[in-house]
Each structure stands twice: as C-alpha cells, then as structure tokens.
C-alpha positions in Angstrom: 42.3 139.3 69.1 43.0 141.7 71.8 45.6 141.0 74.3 44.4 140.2 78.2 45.0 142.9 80.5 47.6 142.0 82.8 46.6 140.7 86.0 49.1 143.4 87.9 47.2 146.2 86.4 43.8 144.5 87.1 44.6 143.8 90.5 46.1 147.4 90.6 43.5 149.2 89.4 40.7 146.6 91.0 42.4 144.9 93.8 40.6 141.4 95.4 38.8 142.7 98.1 37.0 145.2 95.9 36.9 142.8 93.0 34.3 140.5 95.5 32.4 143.0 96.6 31.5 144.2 92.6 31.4 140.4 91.5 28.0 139.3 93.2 26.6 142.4 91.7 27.0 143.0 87.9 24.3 141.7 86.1 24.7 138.5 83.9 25.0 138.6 80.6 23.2 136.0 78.7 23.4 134.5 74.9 21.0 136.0 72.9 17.8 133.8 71.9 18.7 134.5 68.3 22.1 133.5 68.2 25.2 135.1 67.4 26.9 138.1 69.6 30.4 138.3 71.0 32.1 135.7 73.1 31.4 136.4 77.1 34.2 139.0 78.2 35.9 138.4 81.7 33.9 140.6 83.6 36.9 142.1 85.7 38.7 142.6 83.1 35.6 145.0 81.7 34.9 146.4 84.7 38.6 147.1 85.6 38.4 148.9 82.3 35.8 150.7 82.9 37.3 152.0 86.1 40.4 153.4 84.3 38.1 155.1 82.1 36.4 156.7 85.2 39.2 157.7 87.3 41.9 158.8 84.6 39.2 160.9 82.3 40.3 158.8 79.1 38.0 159.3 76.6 36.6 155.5 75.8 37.2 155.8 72.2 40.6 155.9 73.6 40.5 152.7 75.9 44.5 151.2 75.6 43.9 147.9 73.9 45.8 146.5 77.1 42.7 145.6 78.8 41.1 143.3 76.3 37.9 144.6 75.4 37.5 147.2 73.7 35.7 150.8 73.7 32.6 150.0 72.8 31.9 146.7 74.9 33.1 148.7 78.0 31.5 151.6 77.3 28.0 149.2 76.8 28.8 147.3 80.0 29.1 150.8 81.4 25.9 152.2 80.3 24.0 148.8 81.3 25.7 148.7 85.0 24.6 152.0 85.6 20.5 151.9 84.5 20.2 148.5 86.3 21.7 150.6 89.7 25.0 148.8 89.4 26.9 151.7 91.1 24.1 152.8 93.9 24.4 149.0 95.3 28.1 149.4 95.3 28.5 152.2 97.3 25.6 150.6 99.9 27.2 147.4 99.8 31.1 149.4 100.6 28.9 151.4 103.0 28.0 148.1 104.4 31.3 146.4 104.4 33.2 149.5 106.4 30.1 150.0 108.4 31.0 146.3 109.1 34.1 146.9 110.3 33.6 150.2 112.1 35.4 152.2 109.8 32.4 154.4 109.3 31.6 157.2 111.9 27.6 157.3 111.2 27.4 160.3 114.0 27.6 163.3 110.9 26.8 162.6 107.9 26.1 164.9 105.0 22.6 164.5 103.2 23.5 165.9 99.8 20.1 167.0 97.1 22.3 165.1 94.4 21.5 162.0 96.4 18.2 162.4 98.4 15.4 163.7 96.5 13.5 166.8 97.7 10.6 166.8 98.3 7.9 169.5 97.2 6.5 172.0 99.5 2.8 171.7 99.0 2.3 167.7 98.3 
C-alpha cells in the first residue's frame, strides 16, 4: 500500500479554495458492472498529483510514491479529465469566480488561435 500524501503538501500544492472549485467538476468514477477494479482513490489526492506532475515537468513514470496513487492511475485520471473538458470548465469556472470578485479587468483581452477557432475564408 502506498502511503497518503500529506495533507500539507496537498493543501500546498492544491490549497481549499481551489480544491472546491475542481471538486464539483471531476467526473465520478463508478464500479465497473463486471466487477473487480481498484479501490476509489481520494480524488484530491489524484488530482493534486496530477498537478505536480503538470507544474514541475516530472515525468509520471516518475510520480514520488508520496501522493498515494501511483503513475499510472494519475496519469488515467489525467487523460479522462481532459477528453471529458475537465480543464476548459476550470479555467471558465476561475474565470467566473475572479470575474466574481472583480479581479478580472474584461476591457483587453487577448483572443489567442490556440483557443478560438478560425474560421475559413470562403464558408
């Protein structure tokens, strides 16, 4: 068995305010009809994992055993967050939060091709 991830490294890396923000969001995971699978994972724990994996440039195979799940789960939980849009609602839903709290100045704003599609010229 693994050992947990501390919670000072979670809350660290993933602090509560984000933390409820991404909860509401992730996708459940449910048991399979057939049976069998892994226990359920804490959630922050695999998304805080995956966040050190994202803003340090650790290769997953290299994951410290420190948060309690390993490689491969977060690196699955990774790969499922982003097809179901995991990490477009986030950034609305931070966009949302500051906007919120006036902590977004909406008078410039970048459009960027990498996040609005072009359109064609003739269609």
């Amino acid at each position: 068995m693994m050992p947990a991830v501390s919670a000072d490294l979670s809350k660290r890396l993933v602090p509560n305010e984000p933390w409820e923000l991404v909860a509401p969001l992730l996708p459940s995971f449910a048991a399979r009809r057939q049976g069998g699978g892994t226990a359920p994972r804490n959630e922050r724990a695999v998304f805080t994992a995956v966040v050190y994996v994202l803003t340090s440039g650790c290769a997953w195979r290299h994951l410290p055993p420190t948060f309690g799940t390993s490689s491969a789960t977060a690196h699955r939980r990774f790969t499922v967050w982003t097809e179901v849009g995991l990490w477009r609602r986030l950034h609305r839903a931070v966009l949302d939060e500051l906007g919120v709290r006036g902590e977004v100045d909406w008078t410039s704003a970048i459009v960027d091709a990498a996040s609005v599609r072009a359109k064609g010229g003739d269609r």
